[in-house]
C-alpha positions in Angstrom: 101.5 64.7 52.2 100.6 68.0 51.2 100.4 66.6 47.5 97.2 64.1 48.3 95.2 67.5 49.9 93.4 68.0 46.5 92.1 64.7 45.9 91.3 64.4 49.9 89.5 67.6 49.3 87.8 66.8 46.4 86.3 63.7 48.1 85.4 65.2 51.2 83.7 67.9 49.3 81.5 65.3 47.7 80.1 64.5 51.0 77.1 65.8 51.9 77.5 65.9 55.4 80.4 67.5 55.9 81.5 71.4 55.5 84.9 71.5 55.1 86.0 74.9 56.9 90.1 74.7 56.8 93.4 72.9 57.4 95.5 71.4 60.3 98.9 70.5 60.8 101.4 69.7 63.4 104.5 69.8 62.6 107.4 67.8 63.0 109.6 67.4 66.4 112.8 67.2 64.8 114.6 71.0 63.6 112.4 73.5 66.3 111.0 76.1 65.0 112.5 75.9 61.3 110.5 72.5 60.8 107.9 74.5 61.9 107.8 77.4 60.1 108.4 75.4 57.2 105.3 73.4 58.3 102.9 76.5 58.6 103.9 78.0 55.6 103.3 75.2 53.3 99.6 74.4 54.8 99.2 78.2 54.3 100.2 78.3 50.4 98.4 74.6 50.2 95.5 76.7 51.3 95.3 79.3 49.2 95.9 76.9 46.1 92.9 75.0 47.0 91.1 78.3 47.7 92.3 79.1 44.4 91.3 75.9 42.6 88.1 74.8 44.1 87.0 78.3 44.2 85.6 78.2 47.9 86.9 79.5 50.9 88.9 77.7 53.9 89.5 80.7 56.5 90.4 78.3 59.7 94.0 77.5 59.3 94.7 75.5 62.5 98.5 74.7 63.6 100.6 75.7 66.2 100.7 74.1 69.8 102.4 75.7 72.8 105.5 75.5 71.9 105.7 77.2 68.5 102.3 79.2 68.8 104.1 82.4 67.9 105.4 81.3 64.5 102.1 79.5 63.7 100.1 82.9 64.3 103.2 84.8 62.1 102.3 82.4 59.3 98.7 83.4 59.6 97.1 80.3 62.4 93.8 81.3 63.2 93.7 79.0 65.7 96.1 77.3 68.1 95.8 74.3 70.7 97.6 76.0 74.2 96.8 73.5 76.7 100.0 72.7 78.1 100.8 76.3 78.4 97.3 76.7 80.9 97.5 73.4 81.6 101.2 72.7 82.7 102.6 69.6 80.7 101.4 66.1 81.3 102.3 63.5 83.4 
């Protein structure tokens, strides 16, 4: 849940060993590319109220797969996972 991401920040910020650099999500199957628009937009405003909050920075926003790539990079992914589109799909 998108609600927990402050406290799971907050912990993992506490940890020395770690350098938290940005979000993921994947969305949904169900409702195509609303589901995931909805999806990328919410981990985008989630990110700029922890920005916001925690004042440090989280530039990676990582979401969007080969099938919605194009509304993940419209909702400002700065990185995608493409495989099956070089790939071909799996077995």
């Amino acid at each position: 849940e998108v609600s927990d991401a402050p406290a799971i920040l907050e912990v993992a910020l506490a940890q020395p060993a770690l350098r938290v650099v940005g979000l993921m999500a994947v969305p949904p199957l169900a409702d195509g590319n609303s589901a995931a628009e909805r999806t990328f937009n919410e981990l985008r405003m989630c990110r700029d109220a922890l920005e916001t909050r925690f004042k440090i920075k989280l530039p990676e926003l990582s979401m969007g797969m080969s099938g919605d790539y194009e509304i993940a990079v419209e909702e400002g992914s700065t990185m995608v996972r493409i495989g099956s589109l070089l790939f071909g799909s799996r077995g």
